[in-house]
PyMOL Python script that loads the backbone (N, CA, C, O; Angstrom):
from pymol import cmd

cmd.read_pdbstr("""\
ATOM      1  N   UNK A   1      35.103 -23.973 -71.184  1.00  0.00           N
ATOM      2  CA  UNK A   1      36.514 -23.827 -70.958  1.00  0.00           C
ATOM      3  C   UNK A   1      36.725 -23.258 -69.543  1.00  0.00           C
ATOM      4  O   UNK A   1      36.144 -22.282 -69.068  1.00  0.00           O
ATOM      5  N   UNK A   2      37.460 -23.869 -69.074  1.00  0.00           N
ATOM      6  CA  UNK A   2      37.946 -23.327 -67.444  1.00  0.00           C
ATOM      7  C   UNK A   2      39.511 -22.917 -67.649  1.00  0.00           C
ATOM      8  O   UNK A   2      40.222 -23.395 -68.532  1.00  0.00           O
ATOM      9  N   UNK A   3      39.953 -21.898 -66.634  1.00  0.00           N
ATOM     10  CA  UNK A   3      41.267 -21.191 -66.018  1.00  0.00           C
ATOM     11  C   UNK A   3      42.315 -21.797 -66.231  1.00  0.00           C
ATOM     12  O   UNK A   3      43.198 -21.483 -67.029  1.00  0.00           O
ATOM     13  N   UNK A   4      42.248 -23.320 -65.043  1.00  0.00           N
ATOM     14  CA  UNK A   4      42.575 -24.511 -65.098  1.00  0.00           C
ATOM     15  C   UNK A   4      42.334 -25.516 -64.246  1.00  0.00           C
ATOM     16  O   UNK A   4      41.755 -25.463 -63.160  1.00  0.00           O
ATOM     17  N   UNK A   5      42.805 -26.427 -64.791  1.00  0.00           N
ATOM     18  CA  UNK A   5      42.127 -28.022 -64.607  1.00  0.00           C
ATOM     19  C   UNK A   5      43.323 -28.932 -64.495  1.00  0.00           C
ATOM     20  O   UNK A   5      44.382 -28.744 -65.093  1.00  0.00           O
ATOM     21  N   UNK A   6      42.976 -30.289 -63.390  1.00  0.00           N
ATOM     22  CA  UNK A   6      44.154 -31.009 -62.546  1.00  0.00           C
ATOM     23  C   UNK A   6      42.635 -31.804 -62.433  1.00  0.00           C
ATOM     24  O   UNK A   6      41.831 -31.930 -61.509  1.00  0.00           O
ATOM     25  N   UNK A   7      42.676 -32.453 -64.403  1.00  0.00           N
ATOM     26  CA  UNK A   7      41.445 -34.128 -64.397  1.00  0.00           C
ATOM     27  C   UNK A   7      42.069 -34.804 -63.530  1.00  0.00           C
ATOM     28  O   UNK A   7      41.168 -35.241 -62.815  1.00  0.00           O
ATOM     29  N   UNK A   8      43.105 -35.196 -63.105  1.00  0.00           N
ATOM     30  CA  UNK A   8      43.579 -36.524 -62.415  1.00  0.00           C
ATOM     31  C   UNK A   8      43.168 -36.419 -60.895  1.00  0.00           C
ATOM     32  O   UNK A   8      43.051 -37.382 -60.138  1.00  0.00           O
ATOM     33  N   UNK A   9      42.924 -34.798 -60.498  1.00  0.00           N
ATOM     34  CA  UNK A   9      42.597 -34.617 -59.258  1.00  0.00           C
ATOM     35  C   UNK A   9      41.093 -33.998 -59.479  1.00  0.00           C
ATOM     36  O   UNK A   9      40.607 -33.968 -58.348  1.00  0.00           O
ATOM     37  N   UNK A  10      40.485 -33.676 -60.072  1.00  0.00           N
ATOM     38  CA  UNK A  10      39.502 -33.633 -60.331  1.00  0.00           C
ATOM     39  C   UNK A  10      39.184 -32.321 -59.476  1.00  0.00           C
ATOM     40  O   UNK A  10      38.547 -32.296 -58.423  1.00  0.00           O
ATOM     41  N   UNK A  11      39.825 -31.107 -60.221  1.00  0.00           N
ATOM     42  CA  UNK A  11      40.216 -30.146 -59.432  1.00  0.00           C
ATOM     43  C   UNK A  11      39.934 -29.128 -60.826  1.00  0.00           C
ATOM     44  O   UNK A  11      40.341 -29.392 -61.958  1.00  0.00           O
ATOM     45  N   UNK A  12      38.934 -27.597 -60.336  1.00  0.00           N
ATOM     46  CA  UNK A  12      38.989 -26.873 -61.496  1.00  0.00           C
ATOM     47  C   UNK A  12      39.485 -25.490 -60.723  1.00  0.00           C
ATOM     48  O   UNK A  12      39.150 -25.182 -59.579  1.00  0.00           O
ATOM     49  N   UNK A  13      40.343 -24.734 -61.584  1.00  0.00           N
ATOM     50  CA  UNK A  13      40.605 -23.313 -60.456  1.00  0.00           C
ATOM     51  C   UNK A  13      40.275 -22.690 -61.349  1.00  0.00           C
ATOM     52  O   UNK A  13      40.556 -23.082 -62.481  1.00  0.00           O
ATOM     53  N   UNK A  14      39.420 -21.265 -61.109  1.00  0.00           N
ATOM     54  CA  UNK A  14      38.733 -20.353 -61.970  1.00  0.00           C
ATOM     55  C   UNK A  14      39.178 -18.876 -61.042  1.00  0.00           C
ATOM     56  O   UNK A  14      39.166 -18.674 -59.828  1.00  0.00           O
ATOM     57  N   UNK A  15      39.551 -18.007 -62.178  1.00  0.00           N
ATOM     58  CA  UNK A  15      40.151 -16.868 -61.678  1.00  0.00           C
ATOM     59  C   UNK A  15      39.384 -15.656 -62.463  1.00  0.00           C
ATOM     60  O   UNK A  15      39.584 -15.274 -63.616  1.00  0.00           O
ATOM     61  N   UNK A  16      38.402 -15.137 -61.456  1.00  0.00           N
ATOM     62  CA  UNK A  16      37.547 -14.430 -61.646  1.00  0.00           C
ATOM     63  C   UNK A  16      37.474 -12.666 -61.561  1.00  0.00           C
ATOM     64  O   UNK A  16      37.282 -12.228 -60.427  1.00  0.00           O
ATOM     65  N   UNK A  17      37.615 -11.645 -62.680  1.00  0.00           N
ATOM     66  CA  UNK A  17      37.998 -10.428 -62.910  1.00  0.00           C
ATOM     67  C   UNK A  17      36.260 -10.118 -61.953  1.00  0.00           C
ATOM     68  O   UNK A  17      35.500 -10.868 -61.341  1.00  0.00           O
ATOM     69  N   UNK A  18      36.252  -8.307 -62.340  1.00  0.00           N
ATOM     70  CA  UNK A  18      35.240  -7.781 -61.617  1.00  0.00           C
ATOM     71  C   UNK A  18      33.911  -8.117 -62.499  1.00  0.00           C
ATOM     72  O   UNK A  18      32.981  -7.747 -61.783  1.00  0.00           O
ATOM     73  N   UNK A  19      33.461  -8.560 -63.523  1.00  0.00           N
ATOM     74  CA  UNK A  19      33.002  -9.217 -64.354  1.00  0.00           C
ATOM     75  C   UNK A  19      31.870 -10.176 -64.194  1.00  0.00           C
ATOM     76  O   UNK A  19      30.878 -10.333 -64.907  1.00  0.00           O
ATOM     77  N   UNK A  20      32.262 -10.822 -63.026  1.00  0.00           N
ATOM     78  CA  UNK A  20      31.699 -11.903 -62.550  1.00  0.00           C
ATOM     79  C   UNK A  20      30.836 -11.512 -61.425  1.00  0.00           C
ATOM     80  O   UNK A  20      30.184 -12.158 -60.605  1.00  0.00           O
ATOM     81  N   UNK A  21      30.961 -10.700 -61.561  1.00  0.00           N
ATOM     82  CA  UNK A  21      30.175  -9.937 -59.972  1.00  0.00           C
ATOM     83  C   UNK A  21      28.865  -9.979 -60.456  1.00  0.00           C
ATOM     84  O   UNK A  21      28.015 -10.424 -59.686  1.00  0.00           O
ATOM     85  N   UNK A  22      28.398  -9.480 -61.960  1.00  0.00           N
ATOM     86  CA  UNK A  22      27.420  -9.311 -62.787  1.00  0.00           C
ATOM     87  C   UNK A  22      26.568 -10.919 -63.082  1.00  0.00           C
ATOM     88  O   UNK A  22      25.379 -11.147 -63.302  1.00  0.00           O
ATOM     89  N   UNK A  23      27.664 -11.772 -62.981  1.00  0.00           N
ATOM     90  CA  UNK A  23      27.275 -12.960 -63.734  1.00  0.00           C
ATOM     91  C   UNK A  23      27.512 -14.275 -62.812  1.00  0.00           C
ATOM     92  O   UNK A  23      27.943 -15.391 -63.105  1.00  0.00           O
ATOM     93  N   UNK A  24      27.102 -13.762 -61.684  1.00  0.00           N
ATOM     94  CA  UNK A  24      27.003 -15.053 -60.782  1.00  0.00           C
ATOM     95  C   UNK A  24      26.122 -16.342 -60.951  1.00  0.00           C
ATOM     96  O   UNK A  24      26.282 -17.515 -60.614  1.00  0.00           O
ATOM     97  N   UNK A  25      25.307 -15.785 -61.488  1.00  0.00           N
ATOM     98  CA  UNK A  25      24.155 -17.127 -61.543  1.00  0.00           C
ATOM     99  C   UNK A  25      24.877 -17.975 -63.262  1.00  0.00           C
ATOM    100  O   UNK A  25      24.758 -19.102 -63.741  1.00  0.00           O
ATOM    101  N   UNK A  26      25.336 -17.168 -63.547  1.00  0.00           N
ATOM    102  CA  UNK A  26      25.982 -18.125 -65.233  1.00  0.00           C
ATOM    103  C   UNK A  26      27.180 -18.871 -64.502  1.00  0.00           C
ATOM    104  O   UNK A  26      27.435 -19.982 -64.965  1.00  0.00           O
ATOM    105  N   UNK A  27      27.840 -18.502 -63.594  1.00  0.00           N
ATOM    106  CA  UNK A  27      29.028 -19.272 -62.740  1.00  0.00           C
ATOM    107  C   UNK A  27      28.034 -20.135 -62.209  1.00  0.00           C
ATOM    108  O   UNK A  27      27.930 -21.234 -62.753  1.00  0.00           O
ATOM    109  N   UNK A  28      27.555 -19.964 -61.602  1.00  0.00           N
ATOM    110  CA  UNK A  28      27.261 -21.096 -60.771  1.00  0.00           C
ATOM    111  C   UNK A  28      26.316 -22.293 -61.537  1.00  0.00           C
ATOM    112  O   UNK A  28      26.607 -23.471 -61.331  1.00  0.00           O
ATOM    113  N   UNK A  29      25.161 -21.939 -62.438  1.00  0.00           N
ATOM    114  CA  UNK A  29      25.021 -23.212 -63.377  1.00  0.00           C
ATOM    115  C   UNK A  29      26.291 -23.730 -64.090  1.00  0.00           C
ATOM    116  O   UNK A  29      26.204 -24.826 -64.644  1.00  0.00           O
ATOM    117  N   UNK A  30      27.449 -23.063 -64.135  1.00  0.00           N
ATOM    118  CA  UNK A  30      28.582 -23.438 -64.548  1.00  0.00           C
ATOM    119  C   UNK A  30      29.153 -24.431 -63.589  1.00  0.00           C
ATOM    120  O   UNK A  30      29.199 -25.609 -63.945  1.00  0.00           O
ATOM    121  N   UNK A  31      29.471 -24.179 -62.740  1.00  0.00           N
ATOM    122  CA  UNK A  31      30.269 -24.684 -61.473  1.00  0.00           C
ATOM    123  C   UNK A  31      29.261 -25.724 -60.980  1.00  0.00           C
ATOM    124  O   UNK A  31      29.814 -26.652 -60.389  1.00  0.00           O
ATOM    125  N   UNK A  32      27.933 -25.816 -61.063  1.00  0.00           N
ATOM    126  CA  UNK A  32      27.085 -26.981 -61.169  1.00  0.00           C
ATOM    127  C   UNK A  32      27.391 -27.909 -61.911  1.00  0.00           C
ATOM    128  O   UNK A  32      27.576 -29.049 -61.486  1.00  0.00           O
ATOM    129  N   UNK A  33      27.513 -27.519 -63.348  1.00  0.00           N
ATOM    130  CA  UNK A  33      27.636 -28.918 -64.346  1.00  0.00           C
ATOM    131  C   UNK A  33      28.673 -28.962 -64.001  1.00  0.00           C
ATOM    132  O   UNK A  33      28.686 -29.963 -63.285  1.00  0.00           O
ATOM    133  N   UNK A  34      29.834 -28.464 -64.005  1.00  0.00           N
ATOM    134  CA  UNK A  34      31.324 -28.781 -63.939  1.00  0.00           C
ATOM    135  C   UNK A  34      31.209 -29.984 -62.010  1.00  0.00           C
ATOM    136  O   UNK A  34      32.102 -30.733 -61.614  1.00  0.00           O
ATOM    137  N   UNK A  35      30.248 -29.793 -61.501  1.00  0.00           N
ATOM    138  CA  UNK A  35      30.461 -30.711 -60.509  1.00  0.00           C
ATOM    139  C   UNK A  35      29.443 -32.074 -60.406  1.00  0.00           C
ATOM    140  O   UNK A  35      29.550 -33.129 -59.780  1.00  0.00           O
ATOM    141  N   UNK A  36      28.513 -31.591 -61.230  1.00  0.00           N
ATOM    142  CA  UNK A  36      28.237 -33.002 -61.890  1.00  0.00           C
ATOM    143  C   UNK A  36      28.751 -34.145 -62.434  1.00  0.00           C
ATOM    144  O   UNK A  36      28.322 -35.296 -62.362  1.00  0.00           O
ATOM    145  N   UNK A  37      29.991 -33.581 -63.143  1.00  0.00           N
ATOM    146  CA  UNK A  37      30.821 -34.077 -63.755  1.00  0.00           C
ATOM    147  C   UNK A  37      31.872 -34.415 -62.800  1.00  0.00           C
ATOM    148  O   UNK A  37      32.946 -34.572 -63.379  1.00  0.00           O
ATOM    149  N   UNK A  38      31.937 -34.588 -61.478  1.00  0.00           N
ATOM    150  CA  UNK A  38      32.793 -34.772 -60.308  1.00  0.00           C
ATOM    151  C   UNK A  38      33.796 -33.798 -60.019  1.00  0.00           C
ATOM    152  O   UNK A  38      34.533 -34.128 -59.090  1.00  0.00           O
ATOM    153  N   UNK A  39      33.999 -32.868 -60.463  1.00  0.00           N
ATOM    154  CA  UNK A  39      35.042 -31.901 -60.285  1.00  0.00           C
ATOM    155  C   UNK A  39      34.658 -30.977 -59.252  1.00  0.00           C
ATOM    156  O   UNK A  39      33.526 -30.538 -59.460  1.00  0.00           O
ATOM    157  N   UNK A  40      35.324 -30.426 -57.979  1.00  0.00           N
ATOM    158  CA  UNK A  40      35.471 -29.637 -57.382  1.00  0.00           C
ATOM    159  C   UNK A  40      35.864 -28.375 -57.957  1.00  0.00           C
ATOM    160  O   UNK A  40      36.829 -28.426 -58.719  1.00  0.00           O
ATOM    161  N   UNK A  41      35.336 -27.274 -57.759  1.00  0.00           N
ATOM    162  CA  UNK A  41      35.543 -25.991 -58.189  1.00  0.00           C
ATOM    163  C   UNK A  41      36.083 -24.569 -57.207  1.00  0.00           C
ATOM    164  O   UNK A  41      35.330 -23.980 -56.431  1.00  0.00           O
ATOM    165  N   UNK A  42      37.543 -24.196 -57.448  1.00  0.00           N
ATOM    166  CA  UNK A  42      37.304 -23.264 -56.366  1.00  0.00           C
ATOM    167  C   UNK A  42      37.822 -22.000 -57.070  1.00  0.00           C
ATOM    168  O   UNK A  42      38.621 -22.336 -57.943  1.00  0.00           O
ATOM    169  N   UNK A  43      37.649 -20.602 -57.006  1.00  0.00           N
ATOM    170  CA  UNK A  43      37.331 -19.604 -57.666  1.00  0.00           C
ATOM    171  C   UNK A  43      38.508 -18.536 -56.876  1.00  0.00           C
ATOM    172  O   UNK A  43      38.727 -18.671 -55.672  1.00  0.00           O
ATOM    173  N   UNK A  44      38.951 -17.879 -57.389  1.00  0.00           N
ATOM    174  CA  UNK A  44      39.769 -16.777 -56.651  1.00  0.00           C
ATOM    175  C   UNK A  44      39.513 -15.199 -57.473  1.00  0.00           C
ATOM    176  O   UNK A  44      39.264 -14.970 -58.656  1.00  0.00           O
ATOM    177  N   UNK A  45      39.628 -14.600 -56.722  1.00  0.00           N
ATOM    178  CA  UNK A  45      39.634 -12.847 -57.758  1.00  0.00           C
ATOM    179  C   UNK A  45      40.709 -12.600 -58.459  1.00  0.00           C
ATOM    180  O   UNK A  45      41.524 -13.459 -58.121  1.00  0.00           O
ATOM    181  N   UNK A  46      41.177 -11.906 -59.252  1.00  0.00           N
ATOM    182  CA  UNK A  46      42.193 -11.690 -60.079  1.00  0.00           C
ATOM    183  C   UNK A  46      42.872 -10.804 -58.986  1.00  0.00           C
ATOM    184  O   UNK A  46      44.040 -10.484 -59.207  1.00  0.00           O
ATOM    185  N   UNK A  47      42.297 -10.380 -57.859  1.00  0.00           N
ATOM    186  CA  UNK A  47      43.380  -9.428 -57.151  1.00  0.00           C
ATOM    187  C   UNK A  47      43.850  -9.991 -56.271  1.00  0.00           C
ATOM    188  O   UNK A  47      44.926  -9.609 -55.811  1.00  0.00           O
ATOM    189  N   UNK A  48      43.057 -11.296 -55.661  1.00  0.00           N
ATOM    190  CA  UNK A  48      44.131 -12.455 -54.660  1.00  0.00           C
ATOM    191  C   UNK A  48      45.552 -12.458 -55.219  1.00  0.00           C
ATOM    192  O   UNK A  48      46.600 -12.151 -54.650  1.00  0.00           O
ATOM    193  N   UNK A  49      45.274 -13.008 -56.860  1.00  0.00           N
ATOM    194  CA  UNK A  49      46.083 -13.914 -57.179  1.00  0.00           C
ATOM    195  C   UNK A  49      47.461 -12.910 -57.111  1.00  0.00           C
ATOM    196  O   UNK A  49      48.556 -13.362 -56.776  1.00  0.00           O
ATOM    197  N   UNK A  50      47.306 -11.885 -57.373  1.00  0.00           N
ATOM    198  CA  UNK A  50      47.912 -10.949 -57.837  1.00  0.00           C
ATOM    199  C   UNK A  50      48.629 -10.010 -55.927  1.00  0.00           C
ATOM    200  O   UNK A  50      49.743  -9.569 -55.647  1.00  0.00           O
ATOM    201  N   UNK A  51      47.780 -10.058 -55.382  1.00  0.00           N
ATOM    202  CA  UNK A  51      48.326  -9.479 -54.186  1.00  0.00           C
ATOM    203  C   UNK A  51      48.364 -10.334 -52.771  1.00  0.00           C
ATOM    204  O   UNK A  51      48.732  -9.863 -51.694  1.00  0.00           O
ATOM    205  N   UNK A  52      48.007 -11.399 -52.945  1.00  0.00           N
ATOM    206  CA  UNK A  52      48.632 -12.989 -52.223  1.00  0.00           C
ATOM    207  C   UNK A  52      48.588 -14.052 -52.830  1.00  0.00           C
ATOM    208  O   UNK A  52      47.600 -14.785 -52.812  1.00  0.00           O
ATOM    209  N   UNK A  53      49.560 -14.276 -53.403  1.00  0.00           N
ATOM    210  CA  UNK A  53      49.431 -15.413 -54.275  1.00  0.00           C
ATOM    211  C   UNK A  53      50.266 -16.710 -53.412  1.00  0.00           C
ATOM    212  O   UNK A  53      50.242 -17.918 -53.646  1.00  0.00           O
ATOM    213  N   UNK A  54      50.813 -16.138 -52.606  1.00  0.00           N
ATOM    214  CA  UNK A  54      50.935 -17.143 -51.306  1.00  0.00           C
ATOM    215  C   UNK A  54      49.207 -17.936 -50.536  1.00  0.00           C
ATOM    216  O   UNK A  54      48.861 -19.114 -50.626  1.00  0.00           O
ATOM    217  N   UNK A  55      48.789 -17.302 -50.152  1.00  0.00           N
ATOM    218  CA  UNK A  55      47.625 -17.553 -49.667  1.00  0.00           C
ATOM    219  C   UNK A  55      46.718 -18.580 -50.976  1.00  0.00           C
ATOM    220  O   UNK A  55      46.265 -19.702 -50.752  1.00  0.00           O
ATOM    221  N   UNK A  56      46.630 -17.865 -52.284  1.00  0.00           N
ATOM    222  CA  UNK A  56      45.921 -18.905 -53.290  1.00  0.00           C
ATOM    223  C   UNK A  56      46.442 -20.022 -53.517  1.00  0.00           C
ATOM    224  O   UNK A  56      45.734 -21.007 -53.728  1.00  0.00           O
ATOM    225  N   UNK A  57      47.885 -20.084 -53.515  1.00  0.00           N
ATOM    226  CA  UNK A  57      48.573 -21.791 -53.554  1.00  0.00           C
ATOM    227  C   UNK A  57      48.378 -22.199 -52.680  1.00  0.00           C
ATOM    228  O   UNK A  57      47.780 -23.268 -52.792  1.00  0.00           O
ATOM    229  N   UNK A  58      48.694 -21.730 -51.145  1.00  0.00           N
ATOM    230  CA  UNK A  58      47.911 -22.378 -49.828  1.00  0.00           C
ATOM    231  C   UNK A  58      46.468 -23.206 -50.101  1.00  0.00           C
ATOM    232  O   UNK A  58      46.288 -24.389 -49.809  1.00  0.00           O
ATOM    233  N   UNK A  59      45.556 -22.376 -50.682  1.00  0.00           N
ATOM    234  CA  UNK A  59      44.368 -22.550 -50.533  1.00  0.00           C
ATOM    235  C   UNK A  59      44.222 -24.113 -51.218  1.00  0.00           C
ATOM    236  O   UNK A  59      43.881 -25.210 -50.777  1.00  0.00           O
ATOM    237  N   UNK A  60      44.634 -23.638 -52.430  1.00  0.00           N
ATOM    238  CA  UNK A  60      45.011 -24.768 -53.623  1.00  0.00           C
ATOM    239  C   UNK A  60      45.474 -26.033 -53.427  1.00  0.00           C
ATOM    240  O   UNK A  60      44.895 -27.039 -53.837  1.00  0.00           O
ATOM    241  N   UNK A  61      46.544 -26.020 -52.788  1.00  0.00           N
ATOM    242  CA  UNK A  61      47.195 -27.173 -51.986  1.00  0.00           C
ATOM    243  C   UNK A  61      46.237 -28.162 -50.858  1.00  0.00           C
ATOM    244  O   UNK A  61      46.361 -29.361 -50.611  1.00  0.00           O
ATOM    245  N   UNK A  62      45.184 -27.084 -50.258  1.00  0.00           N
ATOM    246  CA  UNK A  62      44.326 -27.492 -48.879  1.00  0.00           C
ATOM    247  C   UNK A  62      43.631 -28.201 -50.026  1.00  0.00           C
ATOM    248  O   UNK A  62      44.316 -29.210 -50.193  1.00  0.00           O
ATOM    249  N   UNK A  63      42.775 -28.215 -50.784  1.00  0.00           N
ATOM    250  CA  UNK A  63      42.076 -28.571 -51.488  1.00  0.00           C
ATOM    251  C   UNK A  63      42.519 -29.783 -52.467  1.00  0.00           C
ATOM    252  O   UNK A  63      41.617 -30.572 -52.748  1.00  0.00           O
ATOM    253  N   UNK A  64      43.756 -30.019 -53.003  1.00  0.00           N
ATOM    254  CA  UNK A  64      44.527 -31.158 -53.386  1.00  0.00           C
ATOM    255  C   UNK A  64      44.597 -32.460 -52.328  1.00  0.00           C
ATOM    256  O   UNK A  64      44.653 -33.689 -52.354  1.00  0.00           O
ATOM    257  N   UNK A  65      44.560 -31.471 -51.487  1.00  0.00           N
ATOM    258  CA  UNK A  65      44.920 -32.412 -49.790  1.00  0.00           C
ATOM    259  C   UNK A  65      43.935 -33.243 -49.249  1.00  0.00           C
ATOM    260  O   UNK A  65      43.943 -34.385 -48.792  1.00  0.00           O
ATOM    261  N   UNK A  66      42.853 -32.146 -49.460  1.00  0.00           N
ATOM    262  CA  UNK A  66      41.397 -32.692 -49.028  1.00  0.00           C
ATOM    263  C   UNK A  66      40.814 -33.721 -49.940  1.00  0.00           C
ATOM    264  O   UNK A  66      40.065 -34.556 -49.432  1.00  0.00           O
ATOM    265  N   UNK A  67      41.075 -33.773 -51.309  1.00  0.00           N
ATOM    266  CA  UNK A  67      40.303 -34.685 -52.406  1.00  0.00           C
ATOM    267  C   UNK A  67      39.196 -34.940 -51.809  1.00  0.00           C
ATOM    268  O   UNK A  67      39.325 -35.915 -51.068  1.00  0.00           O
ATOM    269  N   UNK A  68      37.889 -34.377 -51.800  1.00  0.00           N
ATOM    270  CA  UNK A  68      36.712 -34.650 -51.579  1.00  0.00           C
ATOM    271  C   UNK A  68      36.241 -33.995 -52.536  1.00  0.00           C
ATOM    272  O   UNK A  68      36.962 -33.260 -53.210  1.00  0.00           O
ATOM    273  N   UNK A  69      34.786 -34.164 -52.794  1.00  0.00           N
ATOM    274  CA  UNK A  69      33.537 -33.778 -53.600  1.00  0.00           C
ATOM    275  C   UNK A  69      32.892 -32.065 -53.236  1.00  0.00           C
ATOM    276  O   UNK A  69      32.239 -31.456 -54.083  1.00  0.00           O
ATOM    277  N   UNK A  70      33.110 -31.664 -52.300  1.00  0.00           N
ATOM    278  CA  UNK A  70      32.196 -30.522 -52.083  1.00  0.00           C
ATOM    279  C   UNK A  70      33.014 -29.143 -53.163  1.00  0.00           C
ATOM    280  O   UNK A  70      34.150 -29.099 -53.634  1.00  0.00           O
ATOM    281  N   UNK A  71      32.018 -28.288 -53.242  1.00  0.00           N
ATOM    282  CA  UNK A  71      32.475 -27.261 -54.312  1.00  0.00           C
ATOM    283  C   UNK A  71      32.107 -25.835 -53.825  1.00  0.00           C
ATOM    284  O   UNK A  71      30.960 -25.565 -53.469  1.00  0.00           O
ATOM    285  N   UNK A  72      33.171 -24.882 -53.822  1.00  0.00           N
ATOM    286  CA  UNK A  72      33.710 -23.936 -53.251  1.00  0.00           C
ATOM    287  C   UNK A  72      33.074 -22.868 -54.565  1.00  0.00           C
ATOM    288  O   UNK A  72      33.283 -22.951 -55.775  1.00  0.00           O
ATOM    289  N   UNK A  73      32.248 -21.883 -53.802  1.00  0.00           N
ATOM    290  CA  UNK A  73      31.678 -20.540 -54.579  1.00  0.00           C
ATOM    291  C   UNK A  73      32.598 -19.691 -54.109  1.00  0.00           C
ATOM    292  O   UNK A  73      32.886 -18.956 -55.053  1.00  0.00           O
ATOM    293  N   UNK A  74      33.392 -19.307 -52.890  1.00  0.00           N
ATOM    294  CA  UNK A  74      33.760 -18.407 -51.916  1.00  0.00           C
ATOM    295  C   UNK A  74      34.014 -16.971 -52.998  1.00  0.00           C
ATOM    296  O   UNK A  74      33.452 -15.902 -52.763  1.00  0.00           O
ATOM    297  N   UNK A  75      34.713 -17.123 -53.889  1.00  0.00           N
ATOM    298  CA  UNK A  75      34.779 -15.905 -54.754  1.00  0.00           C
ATOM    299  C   UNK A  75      33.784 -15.184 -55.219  1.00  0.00           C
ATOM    300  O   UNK A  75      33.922 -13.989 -55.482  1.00  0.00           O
ATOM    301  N   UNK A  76      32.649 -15.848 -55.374  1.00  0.00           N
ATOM    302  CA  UNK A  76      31.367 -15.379 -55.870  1.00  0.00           C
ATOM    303  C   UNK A  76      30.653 -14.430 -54.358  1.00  0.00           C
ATOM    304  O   UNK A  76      29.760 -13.595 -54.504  1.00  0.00           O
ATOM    305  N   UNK A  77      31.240 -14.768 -53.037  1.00  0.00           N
ATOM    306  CA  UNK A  77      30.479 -14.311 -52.435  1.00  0.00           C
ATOM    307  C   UNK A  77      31.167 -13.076 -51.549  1.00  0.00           C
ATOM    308  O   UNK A  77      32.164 -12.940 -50.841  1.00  0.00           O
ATOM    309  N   UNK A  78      29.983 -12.206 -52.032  1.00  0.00           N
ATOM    310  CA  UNK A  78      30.854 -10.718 -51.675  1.00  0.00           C
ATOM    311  C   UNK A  78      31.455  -9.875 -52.509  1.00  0.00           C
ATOM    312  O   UNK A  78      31.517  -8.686 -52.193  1.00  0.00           O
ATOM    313  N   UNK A  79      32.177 -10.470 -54.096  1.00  0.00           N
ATOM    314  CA  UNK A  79      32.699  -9.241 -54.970  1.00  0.00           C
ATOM    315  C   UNK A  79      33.929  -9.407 -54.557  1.00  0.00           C
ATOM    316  O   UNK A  79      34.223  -9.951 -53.492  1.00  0.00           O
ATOM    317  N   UNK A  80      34.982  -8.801 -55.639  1.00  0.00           N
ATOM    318  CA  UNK A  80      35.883  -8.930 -55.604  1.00  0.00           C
ATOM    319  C   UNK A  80      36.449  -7.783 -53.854  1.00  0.00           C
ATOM    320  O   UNK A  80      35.850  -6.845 -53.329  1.00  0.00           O
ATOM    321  N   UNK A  81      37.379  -8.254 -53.580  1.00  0.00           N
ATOM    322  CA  UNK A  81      37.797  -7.960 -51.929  1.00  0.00           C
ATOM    323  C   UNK A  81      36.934  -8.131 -51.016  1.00  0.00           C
ATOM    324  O   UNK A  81      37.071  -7.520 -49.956  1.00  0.00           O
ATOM    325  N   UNK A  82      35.658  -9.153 -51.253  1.00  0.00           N
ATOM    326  CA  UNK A  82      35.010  -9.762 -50.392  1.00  0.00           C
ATOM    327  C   UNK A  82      35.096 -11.276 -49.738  1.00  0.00           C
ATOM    328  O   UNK A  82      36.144 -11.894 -49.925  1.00  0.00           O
ATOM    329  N   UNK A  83      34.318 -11.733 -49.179  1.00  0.00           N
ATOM    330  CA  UNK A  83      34.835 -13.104 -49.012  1.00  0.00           C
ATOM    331  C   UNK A  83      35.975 -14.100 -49.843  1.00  0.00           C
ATOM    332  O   UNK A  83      35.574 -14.393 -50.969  1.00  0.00           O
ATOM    333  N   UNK A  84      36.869 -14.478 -49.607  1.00  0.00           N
ATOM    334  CA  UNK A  84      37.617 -15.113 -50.441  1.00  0.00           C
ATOM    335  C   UNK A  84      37.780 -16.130 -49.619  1.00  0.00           C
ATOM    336  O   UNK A  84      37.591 -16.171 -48.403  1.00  0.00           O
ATOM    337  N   UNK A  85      38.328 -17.375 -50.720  1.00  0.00           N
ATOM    338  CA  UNK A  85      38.840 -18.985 -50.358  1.00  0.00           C
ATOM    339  C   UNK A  85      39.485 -18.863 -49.109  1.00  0.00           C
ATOM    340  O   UNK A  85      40.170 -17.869 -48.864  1.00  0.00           O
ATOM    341  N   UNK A  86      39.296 -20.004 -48.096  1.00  0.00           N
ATOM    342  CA  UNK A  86      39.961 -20.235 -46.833  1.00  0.00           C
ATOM    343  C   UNK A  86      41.241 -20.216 -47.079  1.00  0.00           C
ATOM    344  O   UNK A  86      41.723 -20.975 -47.920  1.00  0.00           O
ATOM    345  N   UNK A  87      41.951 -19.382 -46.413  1.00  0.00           N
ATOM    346  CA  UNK A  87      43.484 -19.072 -46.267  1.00  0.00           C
ATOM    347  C   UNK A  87      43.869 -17.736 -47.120  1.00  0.00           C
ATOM    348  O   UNK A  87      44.952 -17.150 -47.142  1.00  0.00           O
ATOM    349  N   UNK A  88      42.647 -17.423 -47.826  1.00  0.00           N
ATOM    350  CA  UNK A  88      43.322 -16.449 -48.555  1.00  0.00           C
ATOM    351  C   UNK A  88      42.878 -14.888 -48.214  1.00  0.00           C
ATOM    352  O   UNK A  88      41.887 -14.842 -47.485  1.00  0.00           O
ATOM    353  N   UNK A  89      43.342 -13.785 -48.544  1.00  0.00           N
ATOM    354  CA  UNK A  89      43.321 -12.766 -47.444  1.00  0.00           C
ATOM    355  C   UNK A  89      43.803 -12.343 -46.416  1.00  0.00           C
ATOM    356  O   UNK A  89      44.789 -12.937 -45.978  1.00  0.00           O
ATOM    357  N   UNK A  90      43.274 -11.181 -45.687  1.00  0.00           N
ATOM    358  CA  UNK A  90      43.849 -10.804 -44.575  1.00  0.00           C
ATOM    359  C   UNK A  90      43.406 -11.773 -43.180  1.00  0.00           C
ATOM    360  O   UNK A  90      43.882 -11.517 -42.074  1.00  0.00           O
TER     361      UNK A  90
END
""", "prot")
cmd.dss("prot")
cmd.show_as("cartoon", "prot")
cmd.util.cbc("prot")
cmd.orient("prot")
């Protein structure tokens, strides 16, 4: 089960608590099969969403825009208020 999902765009958004910090390698065989299956995956922290949620629809939108194949960890890297999705942040 994923966050949510846009099959027609072949688009998964996963919104990731502090939780995941622990369990990166279960995300990412996750976010593997889920891109096996052609879906692009892109991940945000629960505190983006929550304290720019301008910037995560930005991000979201770039990625609708782009329709390509490659798959986005950026949330996974760094912990939550660490690296985040292009556009999102300070």
């Amino acid at each position: 089960m994923v966050d949510f999902a846009c099959p027609t765009r072949k688009l998964v958004i996963e919104l990731d608590g502090g939780q995941h910090v622990a369990q990166h390698q279960i995300d990412a065989v996750r976010t593997a099969e889920l891109a096996r299956r052609g879906y692009r995956v892109i991940r945000f922290w629960n505190g983006d969403v929550v304290n720019n949620l301008g910037g995560v629809v930005l991000s979201i939108r770039r990625e609708l825009e782009a329709g390509d194949c490659r798959v986005s960890l950026s949330a996974l890297q760094g912990g939550e208020g660490g690296a985040r999705a292009e556009g999102v942040g300070g």
